[in-house]
C-alpha positions in Angstrom: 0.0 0.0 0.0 1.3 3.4 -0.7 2.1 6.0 2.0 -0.9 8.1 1.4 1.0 10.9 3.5 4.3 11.0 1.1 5.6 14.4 -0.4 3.5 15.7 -3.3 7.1 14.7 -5.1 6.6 11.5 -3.8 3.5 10.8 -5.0 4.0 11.8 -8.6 6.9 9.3 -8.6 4.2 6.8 -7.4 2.6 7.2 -10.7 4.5 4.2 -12.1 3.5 1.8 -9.6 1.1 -1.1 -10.1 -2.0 -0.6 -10.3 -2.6 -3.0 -7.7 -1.0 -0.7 -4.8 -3.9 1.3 -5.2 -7.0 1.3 -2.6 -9.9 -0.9 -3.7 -7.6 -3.2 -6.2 -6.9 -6.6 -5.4 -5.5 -9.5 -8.0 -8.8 -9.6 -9.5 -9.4 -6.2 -10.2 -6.0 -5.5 -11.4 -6.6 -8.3 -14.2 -9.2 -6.4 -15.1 -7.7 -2.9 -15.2 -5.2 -4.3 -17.6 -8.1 -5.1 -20.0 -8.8 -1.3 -20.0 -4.5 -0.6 -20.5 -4.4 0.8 -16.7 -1.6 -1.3 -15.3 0.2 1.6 -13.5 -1.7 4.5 -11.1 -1.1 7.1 -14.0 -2.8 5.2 -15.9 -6.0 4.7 -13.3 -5.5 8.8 -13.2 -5.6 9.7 -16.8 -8.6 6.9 -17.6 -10.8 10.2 -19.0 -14.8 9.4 -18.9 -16.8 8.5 -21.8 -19.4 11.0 -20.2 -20.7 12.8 -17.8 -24.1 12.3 -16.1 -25.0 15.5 -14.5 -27.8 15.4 -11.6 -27.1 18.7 -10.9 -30.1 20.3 -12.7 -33.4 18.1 -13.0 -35.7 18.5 -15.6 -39.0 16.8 -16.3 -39.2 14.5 -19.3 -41.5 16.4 -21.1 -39.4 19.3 -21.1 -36.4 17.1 -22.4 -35.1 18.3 -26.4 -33.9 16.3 -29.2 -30.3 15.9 -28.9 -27.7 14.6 -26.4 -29.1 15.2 -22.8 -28.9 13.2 -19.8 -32.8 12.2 -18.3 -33.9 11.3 -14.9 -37.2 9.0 -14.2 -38.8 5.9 -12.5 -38.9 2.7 -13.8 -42.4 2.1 -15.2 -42.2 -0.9 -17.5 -39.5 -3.4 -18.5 -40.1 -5.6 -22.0 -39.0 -7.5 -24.4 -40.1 -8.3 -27.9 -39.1 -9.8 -31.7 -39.8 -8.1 -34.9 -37.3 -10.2 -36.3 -36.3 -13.9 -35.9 -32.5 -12.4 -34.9 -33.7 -9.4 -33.1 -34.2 -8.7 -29.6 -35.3 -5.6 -28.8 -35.4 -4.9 -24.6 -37.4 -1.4 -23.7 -37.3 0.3 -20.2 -39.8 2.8 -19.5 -38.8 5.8 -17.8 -41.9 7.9 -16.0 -42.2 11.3 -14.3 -45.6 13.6 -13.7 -45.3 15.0 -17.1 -44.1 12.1 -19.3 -42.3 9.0 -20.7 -38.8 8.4 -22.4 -37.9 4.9 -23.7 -34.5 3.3 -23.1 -33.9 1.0 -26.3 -31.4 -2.0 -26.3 -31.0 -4.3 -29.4 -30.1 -7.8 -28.8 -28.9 -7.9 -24.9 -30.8 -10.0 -23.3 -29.2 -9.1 -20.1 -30.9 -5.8 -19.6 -34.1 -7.1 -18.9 -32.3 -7.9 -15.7 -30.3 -5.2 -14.8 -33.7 -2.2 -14.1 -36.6 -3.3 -11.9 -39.8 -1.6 -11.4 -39.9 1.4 -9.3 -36.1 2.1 -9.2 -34.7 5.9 -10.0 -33.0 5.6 -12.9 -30.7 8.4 -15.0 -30.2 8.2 -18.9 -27.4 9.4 -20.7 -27.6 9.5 -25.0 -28.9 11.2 -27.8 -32.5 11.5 -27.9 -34.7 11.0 -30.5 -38.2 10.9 -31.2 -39.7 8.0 -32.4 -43.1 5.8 -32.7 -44.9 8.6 -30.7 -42.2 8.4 -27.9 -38.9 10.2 -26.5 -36.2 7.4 -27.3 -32.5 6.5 -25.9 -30.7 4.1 -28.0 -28.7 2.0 -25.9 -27.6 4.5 -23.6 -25.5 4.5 -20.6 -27.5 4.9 -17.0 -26.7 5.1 -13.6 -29.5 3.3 -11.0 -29.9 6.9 -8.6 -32.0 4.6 -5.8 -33.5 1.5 -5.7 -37.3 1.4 -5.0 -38.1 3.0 -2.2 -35.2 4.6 -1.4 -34.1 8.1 -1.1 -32.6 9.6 -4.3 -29.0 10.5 -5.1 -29.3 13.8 -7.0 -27.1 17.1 -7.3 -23.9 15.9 -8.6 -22.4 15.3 -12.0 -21.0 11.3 -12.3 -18.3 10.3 -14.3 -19.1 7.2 -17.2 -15.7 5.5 -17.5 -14.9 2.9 -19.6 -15.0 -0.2 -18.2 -14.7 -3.7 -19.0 -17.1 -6.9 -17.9 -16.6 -7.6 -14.4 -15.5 -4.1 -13.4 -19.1 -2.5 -12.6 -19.4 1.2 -13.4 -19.9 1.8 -9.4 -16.7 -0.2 -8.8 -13.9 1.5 -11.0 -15.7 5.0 -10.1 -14.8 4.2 -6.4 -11.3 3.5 -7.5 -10.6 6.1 -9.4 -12.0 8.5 -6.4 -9.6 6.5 -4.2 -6.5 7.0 -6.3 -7.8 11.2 -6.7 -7.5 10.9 -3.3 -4.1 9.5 -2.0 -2.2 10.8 -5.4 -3.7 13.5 -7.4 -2.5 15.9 -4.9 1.0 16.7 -6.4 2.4 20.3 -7.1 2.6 21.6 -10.4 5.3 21.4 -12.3 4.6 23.7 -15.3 6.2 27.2 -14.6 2.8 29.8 -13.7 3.5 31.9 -16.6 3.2 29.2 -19.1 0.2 28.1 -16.8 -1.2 32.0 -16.9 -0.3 32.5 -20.4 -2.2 29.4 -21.3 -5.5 30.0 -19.5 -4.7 26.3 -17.6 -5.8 25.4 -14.6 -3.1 23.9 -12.2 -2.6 19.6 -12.4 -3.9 18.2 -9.0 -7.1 20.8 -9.5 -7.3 19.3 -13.4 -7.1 15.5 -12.1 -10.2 15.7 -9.7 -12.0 18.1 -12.1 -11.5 15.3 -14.9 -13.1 12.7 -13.1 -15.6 14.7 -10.6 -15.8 18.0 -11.5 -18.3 20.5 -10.2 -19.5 22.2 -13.5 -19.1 20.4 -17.3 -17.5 23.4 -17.9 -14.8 22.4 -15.4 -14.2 18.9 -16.6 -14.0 20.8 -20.2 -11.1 23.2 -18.9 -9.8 19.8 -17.1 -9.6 18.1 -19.9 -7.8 21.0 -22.0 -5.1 21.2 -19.2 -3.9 17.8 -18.9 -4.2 17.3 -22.9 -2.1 20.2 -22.9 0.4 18.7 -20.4 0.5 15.4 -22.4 1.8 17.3 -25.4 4.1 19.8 -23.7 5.4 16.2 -21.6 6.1 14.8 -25.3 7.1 17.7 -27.0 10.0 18.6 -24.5 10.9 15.2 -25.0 11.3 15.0 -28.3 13.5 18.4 -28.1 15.3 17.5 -25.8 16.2 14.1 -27.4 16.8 16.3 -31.0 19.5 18.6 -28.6 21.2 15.8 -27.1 21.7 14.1 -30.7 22.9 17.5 -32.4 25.6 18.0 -29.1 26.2 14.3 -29.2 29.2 13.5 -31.0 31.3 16.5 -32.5 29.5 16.6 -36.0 31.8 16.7 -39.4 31.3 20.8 -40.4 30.6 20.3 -44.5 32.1 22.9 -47.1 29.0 24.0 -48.8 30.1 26.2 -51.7 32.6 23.5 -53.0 32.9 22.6 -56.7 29.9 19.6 -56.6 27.7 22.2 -56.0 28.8 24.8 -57.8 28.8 22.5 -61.4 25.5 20.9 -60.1 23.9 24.7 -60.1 25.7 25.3 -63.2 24.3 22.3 -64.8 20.7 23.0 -63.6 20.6 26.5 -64.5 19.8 25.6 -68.0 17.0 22.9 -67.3 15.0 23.8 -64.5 14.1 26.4 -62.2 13.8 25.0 -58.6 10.8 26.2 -56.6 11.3 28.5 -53.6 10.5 25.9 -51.2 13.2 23.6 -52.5 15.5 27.0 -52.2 14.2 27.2 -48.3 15.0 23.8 -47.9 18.7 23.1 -49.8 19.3 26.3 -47.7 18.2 24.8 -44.2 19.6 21.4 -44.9 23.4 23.1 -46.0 23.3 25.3 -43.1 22.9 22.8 -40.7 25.7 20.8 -42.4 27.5 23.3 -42.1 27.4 23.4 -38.4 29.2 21.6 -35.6 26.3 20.0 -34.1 25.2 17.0 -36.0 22.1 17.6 -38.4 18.9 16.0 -37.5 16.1 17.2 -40.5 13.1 15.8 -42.1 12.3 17.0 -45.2 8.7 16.4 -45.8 7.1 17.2 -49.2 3.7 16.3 -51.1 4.0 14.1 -54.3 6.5 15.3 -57.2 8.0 18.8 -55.0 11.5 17.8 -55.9 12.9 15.9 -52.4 15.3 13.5 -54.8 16.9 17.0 -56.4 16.9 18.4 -52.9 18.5 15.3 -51.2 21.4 15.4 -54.2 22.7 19.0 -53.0 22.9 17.3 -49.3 25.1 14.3 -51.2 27.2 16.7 -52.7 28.0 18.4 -49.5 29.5 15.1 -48.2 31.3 14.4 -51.5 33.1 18.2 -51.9 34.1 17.4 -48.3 35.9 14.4 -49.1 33.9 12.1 -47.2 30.4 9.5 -48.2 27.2 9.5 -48.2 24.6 6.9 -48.3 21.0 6.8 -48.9 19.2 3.7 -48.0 15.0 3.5 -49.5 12.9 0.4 -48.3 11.9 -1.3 -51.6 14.7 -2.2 -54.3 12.3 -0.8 -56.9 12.6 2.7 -55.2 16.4 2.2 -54.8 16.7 1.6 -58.1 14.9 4.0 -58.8 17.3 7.0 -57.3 20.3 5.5 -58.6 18.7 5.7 -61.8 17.7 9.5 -61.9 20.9 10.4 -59.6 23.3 8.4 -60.9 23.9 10.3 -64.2 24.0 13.6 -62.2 26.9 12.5 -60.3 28.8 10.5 -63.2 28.5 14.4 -65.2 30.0 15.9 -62.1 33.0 12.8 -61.8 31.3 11.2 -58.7 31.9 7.6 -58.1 29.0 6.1 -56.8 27.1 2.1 -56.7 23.8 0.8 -56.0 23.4 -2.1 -53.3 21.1 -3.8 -53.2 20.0 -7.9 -52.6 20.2 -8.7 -55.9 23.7 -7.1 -56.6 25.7 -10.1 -58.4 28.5 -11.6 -56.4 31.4 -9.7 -58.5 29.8 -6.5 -57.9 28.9 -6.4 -54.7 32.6 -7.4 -53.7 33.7 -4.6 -55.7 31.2 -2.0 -54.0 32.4 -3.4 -50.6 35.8 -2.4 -50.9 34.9 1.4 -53.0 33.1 2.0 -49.6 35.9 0.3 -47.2 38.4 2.5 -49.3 36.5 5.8 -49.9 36.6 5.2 -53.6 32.7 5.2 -53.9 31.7 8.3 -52.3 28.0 8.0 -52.8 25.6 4.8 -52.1 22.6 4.2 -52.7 20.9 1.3 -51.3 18.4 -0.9 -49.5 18.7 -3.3 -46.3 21.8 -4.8 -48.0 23.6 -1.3 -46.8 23.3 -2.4 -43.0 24.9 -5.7 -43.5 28.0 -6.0 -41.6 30.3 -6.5 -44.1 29.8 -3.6 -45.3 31.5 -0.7 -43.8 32.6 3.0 -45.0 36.4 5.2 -44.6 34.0 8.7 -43.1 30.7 8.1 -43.6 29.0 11.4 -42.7 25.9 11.6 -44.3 22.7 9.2 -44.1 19.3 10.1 -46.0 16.7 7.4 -45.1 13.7 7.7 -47.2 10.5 6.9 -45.8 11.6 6.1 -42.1 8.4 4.9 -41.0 8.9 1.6 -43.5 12.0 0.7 -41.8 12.4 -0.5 -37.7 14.2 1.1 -34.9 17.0 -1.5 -35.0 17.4 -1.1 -39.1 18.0 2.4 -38.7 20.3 2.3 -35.5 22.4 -0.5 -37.2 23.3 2.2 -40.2 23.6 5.2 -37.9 26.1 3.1 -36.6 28.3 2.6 -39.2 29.5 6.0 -38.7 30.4 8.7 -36.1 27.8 11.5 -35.1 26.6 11.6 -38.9 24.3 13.8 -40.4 21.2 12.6 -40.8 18.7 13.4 -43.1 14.7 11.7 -43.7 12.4 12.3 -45.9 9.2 11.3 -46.4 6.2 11.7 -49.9 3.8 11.0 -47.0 1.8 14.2 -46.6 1.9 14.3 -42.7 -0.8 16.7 -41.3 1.3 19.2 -38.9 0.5 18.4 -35.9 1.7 14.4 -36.7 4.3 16.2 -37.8 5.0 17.6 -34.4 4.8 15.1 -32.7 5.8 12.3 -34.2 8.9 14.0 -35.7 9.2 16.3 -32.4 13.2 15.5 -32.3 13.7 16.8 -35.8 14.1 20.1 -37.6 11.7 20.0 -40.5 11.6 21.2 -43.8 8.3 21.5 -46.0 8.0 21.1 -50.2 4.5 21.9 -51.0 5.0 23.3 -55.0 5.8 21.0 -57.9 8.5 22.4 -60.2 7.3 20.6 -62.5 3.6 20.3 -63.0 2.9 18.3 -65.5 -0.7 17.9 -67.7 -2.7 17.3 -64.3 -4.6 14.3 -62.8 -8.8 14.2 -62.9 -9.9 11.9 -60.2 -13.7 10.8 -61.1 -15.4 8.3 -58.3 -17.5 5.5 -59.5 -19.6 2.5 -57.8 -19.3 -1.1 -59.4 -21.7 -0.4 -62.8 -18.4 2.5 -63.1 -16.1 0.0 -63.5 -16.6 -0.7 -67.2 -16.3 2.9 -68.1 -13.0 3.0 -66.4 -11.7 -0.3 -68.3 -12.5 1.7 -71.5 -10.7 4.6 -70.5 -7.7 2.1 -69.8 -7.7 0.6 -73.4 -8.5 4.1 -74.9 -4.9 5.4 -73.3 -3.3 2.0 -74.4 -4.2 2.9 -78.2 -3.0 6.3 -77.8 0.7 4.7 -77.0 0.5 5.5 -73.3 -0.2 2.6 -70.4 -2.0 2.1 -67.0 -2.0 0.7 -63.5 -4.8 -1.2 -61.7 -4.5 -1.1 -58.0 -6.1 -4.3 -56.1 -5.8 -4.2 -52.1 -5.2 -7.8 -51.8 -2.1 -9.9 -53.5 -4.1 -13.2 -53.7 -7.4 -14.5 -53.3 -9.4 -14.8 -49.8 -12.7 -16.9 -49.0 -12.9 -14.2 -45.7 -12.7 -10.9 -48.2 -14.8 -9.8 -51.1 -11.9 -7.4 -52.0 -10.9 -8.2 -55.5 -6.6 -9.2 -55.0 -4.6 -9.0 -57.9 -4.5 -12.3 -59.0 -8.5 -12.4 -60.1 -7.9 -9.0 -61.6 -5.1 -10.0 -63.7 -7.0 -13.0 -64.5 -10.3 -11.3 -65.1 -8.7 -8.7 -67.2 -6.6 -11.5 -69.5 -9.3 -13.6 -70.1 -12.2 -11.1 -70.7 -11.5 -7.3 -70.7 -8.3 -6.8 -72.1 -7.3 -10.6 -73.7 -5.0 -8.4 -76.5 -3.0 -6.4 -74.1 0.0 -7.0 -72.1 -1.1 -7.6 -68.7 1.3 -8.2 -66.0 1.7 -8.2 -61.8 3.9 -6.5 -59.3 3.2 -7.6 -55.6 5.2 -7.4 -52.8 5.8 -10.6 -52.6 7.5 -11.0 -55.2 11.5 -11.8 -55.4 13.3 -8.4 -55.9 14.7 -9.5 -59.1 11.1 -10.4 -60.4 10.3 -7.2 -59.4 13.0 -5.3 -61.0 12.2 -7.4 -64.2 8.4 -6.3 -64.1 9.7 -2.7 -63.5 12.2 -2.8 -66.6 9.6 -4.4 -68.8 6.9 -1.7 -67.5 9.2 1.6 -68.3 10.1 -0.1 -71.3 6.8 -0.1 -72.7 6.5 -3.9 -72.8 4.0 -4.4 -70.2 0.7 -2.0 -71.2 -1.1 -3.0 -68.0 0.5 -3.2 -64.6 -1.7 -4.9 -61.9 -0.7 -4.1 -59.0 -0.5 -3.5 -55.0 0.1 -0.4 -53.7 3.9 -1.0 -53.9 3.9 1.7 -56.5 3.0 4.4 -54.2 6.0 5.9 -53.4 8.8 6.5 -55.8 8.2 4.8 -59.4 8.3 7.5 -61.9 7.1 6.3 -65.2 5.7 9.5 -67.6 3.7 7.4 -70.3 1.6 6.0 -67.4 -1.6 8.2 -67.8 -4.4 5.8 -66.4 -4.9 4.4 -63.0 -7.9 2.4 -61.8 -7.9 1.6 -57.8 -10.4 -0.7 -57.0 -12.6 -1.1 -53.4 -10.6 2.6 -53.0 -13.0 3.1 -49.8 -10.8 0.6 -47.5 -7.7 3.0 -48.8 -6.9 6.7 -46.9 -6.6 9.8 -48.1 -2.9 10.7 -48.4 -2.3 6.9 -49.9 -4.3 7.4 -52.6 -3.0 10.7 -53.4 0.3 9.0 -53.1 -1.0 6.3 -55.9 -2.1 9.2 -57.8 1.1 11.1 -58.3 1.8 8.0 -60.5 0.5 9.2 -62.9 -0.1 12.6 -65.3 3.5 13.0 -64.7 4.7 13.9 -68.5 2.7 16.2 -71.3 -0.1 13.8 -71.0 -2.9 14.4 -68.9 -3.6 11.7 -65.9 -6.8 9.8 -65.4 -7.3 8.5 -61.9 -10.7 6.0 -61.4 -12.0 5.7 -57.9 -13.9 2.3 -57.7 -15.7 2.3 -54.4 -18.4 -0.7 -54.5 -19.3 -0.9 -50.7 -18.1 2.8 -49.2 -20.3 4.1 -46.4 -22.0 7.5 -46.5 -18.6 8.8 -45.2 -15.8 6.9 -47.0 -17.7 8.7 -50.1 -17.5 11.8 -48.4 -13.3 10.9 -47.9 -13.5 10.1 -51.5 -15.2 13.2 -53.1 -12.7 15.2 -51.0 -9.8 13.3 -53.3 -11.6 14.3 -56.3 -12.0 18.2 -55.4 -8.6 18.7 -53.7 -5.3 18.0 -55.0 -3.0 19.2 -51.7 -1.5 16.4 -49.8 -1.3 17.9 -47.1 -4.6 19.2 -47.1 -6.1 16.2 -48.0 -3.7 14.5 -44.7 -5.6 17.0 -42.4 -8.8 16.4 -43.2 -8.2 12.8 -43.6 -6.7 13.0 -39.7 -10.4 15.0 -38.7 -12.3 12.5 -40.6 -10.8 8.8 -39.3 -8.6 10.1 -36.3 -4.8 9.5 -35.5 -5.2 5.9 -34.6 -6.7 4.8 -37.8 -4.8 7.4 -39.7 -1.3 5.8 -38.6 -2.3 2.0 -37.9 0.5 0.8 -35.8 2.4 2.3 -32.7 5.4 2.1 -35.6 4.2 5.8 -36.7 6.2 6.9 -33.8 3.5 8.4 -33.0 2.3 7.7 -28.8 -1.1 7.3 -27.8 -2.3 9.7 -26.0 -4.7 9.2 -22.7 -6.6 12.7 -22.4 -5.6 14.6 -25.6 -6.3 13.7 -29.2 -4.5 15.0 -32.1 -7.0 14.9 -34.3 -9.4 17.9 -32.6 -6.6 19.3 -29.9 -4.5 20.8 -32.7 -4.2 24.5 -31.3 -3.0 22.4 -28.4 -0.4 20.8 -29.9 0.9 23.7 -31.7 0.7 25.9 -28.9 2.8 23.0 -26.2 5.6 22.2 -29.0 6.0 25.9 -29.2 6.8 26.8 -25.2 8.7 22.9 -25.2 11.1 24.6 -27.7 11.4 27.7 -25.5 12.5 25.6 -22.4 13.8 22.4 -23.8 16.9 23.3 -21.5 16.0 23.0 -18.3 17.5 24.4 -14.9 18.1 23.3 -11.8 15.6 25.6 -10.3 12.9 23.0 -12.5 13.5 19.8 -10.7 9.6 19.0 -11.1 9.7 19.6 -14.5 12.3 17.5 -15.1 11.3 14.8 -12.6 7.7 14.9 -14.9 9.6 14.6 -18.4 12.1 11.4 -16.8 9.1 10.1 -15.9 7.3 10.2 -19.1 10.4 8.6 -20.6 10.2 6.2 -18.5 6.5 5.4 -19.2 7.0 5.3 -22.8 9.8 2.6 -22.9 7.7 0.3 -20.7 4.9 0.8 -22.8 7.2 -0.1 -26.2 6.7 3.5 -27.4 9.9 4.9 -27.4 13.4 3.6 -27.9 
C-alpha cells in the first residue's frame, strides 16, 4: 500500500506503480484494469470518462429536447419483444408527472435484468423521437436509488470505460480513491506558461476530470492535462533532438565546393527549382555546415523535388571528401534513385554504386571495398547497406527515405556505421502538422509543398461497381493512344474471408475477358526483388501496357507514359495513400486519369473520397483525412512513432499541440531551479519505454 501521506514529489513518482498498490484493487481487479491498458496508477488517473451524467439540474421528461441530454425518471415498465427472428429488442420505460422516455437495447438479453420496477433511474444519449415516444438508444444509465429509497441527486458522475466484471460503481470508487491518495502533487509547469495558457493547475485538473463540479470544469480539465501530455512529449522529443545535435562533434561540411557549384551550373539551363526547394537546400546546408550533427526531415507532397533536394545534401559530403549513403525500403525505389541520380553524379566525376539484394557476387565485392576505401563516395541502397560487411572510410551523411517503412533496430544498425553523422529523412507521405510535431518532435523539419514541375494534371472521377466498365474503356483508350496504365487491387491473392478483389483475379479477369489483346502483368510485394526489377524494366520499357498491381507503387516509381490508374474497393484506402497512388500518374505532357472504384463505401468513405476528387493538396487532404478517421486509424500501428495519448487527441486538440511544442522549444533546457519539471519529463520517458513506445 502506498504512503498516502508522502511528499507531493513523492507521489507523482508513485505514478509508475502497479496498479494493484492502489486502494480498492486486489488481483482480480487488477486483471481487469489491464483489460482497460491501466496497469500503472497514471494510468488509473488519466482513464478520461466517456461521459458525464449531471444530476445537478433536474428537468422533467416532457421538457427534455432532441439531442444529447442526460434524463432522470422511474422505472415504469421493462419488455421485451421480436420483430425479427434475430432481433431482440429490450425497452425500459422511464416515467415522471409530465411524461415518458424509452430506453432502447437491441439484442442484450441481459438488460431485462439489470432495471426493476420502481427504481430511480438516470439516462445518458442522444435522444430521439420516435413511434410517438422520446427514445435513448442504448444509452448509458446510472441506478440513482433503488425502490423505495431516497434519491442521489445534485452531482455530476463520471461514465468511464469499463470492462465486464468491473461495474461502473466499482472502478468509479477506485478512481475517487486513487484522486485521493495521489492527485494531490504540485505543479510542475512554470505559472506563466500556466497563466499565459489559460490552464488550470494539475492536481485541480485531475479531480476536475473525473468529478468536477461544473461540465465546464471537466471541459477546462480536460484541456489542461491534454495540454500537459503534449508539452510532456514535445520537451521530450527536443530534448532528445538537442542531445543528438551535441552528441558527438559533427563533421562541419564545405558548402560552396565545386559539386555544388557544377550541379547549379548544370541546372541553370533545365530547370528552375521552386522557392521551397530553395528554403529547404538552404536549411539542410546550413545545418551541415554546423558543428552540431544535423537532425532534418524533409517532408514534401507528391513530385516537390525531395530527390533533387537530397542530391545537394550528397554533394556536401562528397566536396568534403567524405560518403554518403542513402538507403529506400523497396529495391524498386532504390533503383529508382540511382537511376535518376546516378547520371547527375557521373557528369559531375562522382563515383557512386547501387546495393542492393540482388547485386551479383562480383559487384557487390567490388562495392564493398569502394566503400571500405573511400573510392565510392556515394551509395545508394536498401537493407543490403546495414549488412555487416559492409563498412565506409568517413561516412558522414545518411538520407533514409520513408523512415516509418524501416524499424528502430534497421536504422540504429546504419547510424552506426558512422560517427555522429548527419542525418537526413524524408518522407512523400503528406503528414498533417501536428503528426508532424509530434511524431517528428526530435527533428528540424523542412516543407516542399510546389511541384516544379507540373505536369498535364490528374482528374480523379469516383465510380460504384456499374463505373467499373467505363473505367476499363478509358484504360484501353490510353493504351491505343501509345501511353499505359495501373490497376490497383488491395489484396495480392485471393481470400474466401474478403470480397476485395486481389490482384491475381484482376489479372485473370482482365486477360481472359477485358483486355485478352494487351499486355497484362503483376507487381506484388511478394515478389522476389529480381522479379520485381524485371516487371519494373519491362513496364518503363513499354512492354507491359497493364501493370496490376498493389500499392507497392506508391511511393517513388516515376514512369511518364503512365496516364491511367484504376484503384479498385478505394473506400478501404486513406486519403494521403491514394494521393500517393495518384502522383503516378499525369506525370509527362499527358494528362492523368485516376478512377476511384468504391463498390461498398459508407456514406462517409464517399464523403473521404469526393474530397480526393475536389482537392489536389497532400497535405490538405492529410488534415482532413486525420479529422475525418482520427490519428489511430490514420497511422495503424504504434510504428508511426506516433504515442497514444490518454486525455488529448491530435485529431481535434491541434491548437494544443501547436501551442505545447511551441513553449517545449522555449525551455527544452531545463535548470536546476525546475527539478519538477524535469522529474515529470524522466518520468514520461520512462513510461514510454515500458509501454514499447519509445526507444
Amino acid at each position: 500500500m502506498a504512503s498516502f501521506a508522502a511528499h507531493p514529489a513523492q507521489r507523482m513518482l508513485a505514478w509508475d506503480d502497479p496498479v494493484a498498490t492502489a486502494r480498492f484493487v486486489d488481483a482480480e481487479r487488477a486483471a481487469l484494469l489491464a483489460k482497460l491498458d491501466i496497469t500503472r496508477i497514471g494510468h488509473l488517473l488519466s482513464h478520461r470518462p466517456l461521459r458525464y451524467l449531471d444530476l445537478t439540474h433536474s428537468s422533467t421528461l416532457a421538457e427534455v429536447s432532441r439531442g444529447e441530454a442526460t434524463v432522470q425518471g422511474t422505472v415504469y415498465e421493462v419488455k421485451e419483444r421480436r420483430p425479427r427472428p434475430r432481433l431482440l429488442v429490450t425497452e425500459v420505460a422511464l416515467v415522471d408527472n409530465t411524461g415518458t422516455l424509452l430506453g432502447v437495447w437491441f439484442n442484450q438479453p441481459w438488460v431485462k435484468k439489470a432495471f426493476a420496477v420502481g427504481e430511480t433511474v438516470a439516462f445518458a444519449g442522444e435522444v430521439v423521437f420516435d413511434y410517438g415516444f422520446n427514445r435513448i438508444i442504448q444509452p448509458f444509465y446510472e441506478k440513482l436509488a433503488e425502490a423505495g429509497q431516497p434519491v442521489n441527486l445534485g452531482r455530476i458522475l463520471p461514465v468511464h470505460p469499463t470492462t465486464e466484471g468491473l461495474s461502473l460503481g466499482w472502478l468509479r470508487r477506485i478512481v475517487a480513491a486513487a484522486t485521493d491518495d495521489y492527485a494531490q502533487v504540485p505543479e510542475y509547469l512554470p505559472p506563466a506558461l500556466l497563466d499565459q495558457r489559460g490552464l488550470m493547475p494539475l492536481a485541480q485538473a485531475l479531480r476536475e476530470l473525473h468529478f468536477p463540479e461544473t461540465l465546464e470544469r471537466a471541459s477546462e480539465a480536460r484541456r489542461r492535462l491534454a495540454y500537459g501530455e503534449f508539452f510532456d512529449f514535445s520537451l521530450l522529443m527536443a530534448r532528445r533532438g538537442l542531445r543528438a545535435r551535441q552528441a558527438g562533434q559533427g563533421r562541419r561540411h564545405v558548402i560552396d565546393g565545386r559539386g555544388l557549384a557544377l550541379l547549379r551550373e548544370t541546372l541553370s539551363g533545365e530547370l528552375t527549382l521552386t522557392a521551397d526547394q530553395e528554403t529547404a537546400i538552404t536549411e539542410i546546408t546550413r545545418d551541415m555546415a554546423a558543428p552540431d550533427v544535423m537532425n532534418r526531415l524533409l517532408l514534401g507532397d507528391v513530385g516537390t523535388g525531395k530527390t533533387l533536394v537530397a542530391l545537394f545534401a550528397l554533394l556536401c559530403a562528397v566536396d568534403t571528401g567524405t560518403q554518403a549513403a542513402m538507403m529506400a525500403p523497396t529495391e524498386v525505389l532504390a533503383q529508382q534513385y540511382a537511376a535518376r541520380l546516378g547520371p547527375r553524379l557521373d557528369e559531375l566525376g562522382v563515383r557512386w554504386a547501387l546495393l542492393t539484394s540482388s547485386t551479383t557476387a562480383p559487384e557487390r565485392t567490388r562495392i564493398l571495398q569502394g566503400l571500405a576505401d573511400g573510392s565510392i563516395a556515394v551509395a545508394f541502397g536498401t537493407h543490403a547497406l546495414i549488412e555487416r560487411a559492409v563498412s565506409f572510410k568517413d561516412l558522414t551523411l545518411i538520407v533514409i527515405d520513408e523512415q516509418h517503412r524501416f524499424g528502430v533496430e534497421q536504422r540504429q544498425a546504419l547510424l552506426g556505421k558512422a560517427q555522429a553523422p548527419d542525418v537526413l529523412i524524408m518522407t512523400a507521405t503528406p503528414i498533417p502538422r501536428t503528426l508532424a510535431l509530434i511524431g517528428y518532435g526530435d527533428l528540424q523539419t523542412s516543407y516542399l509543398r510546389t511541384r516544379p514541375i507540373t505536369g498535364a494534371g490528374v482528374r480523379t472521377q469516383l465510380v460504384d461497381a456499374t463505373g467499373t466498365a467505363q473505367a476499363y474503356r478509358a484504360v484501353r483508350e490510353a493504351v491505343a493512344a501509345g501511353h499505359q496504365a495501373y490497376v490497383v487491387c488491395a489484396l495480392i491473392e485471393d481470400s474466401e474471408a474478403s470480397d476485395l478483389r486481389s490482384v491475381e483475379e484482376e489479372a485473370r479477369h482482365l486477360k481472359s475477358a477485358i483486355f485478352s489483346d494487351l499486355r497484362v502483368e503483376i507487381l506484388t510485394g511478394k515478389m522476389t526483388a529480381a522479379e520485381k526489377e524485371t516487371t519494373m524494366e519491362r513496364f518503363v520499357s513499354g512492354k507491359i501496357q497493364v501493370l496490376v498491381a498493389t500499392t507497392v507503387i506508391e511511393v517513388g516509381i516515376d514512369v511518364a507514359n503512365a496516364t491511367v490508374m484504376i484503384v479498385l474497393d478505394a473506400d478501404r484506402y486513406g486519403l494521403a495513400q491514394l494521393h500517393q497512388l495518384r502522383g503516378r500518374v499525369g506525370r509527362g505532357p499527358v494528362s492523368g486519369e485516376v478512377w476511384l472504384v468504391a463498390r461498398h463505401a459508407s456514406d462517409q468513405g464517399r464523403q473521404r473520397l469526393r474530397a480526393l476528387v475536389e482537392i489536389d493538396d497532400g497535405f490538405r487532404l492529410a488534415e482532413l483525412d486525420l479529422k475525418m478517421r482520427g490519428a489511430g486509424e490514420l497511422l495503424g500501428s504504434r510504428q508511426s512513432g506516433i504515442p497514444r495519448f490518454r486525455i488529448g487527441d491530435v485529431a481535434v486538440d491541434g491548437e494544443l499541440v501547436e501551442a505545447a511544442h511551441c513553449d517545449a522549444q522555449a525551455c527544452r533546457q531545463l535548470s536546476a531551479s525546475e527539478a519538477l519539471l524535469e522529474l515529470r519529463v524522466t518520468q514520461l520517458e520512462s513510461d514510454l519505454r515500458l509501454e514499447g513506445q519509445l526507444s
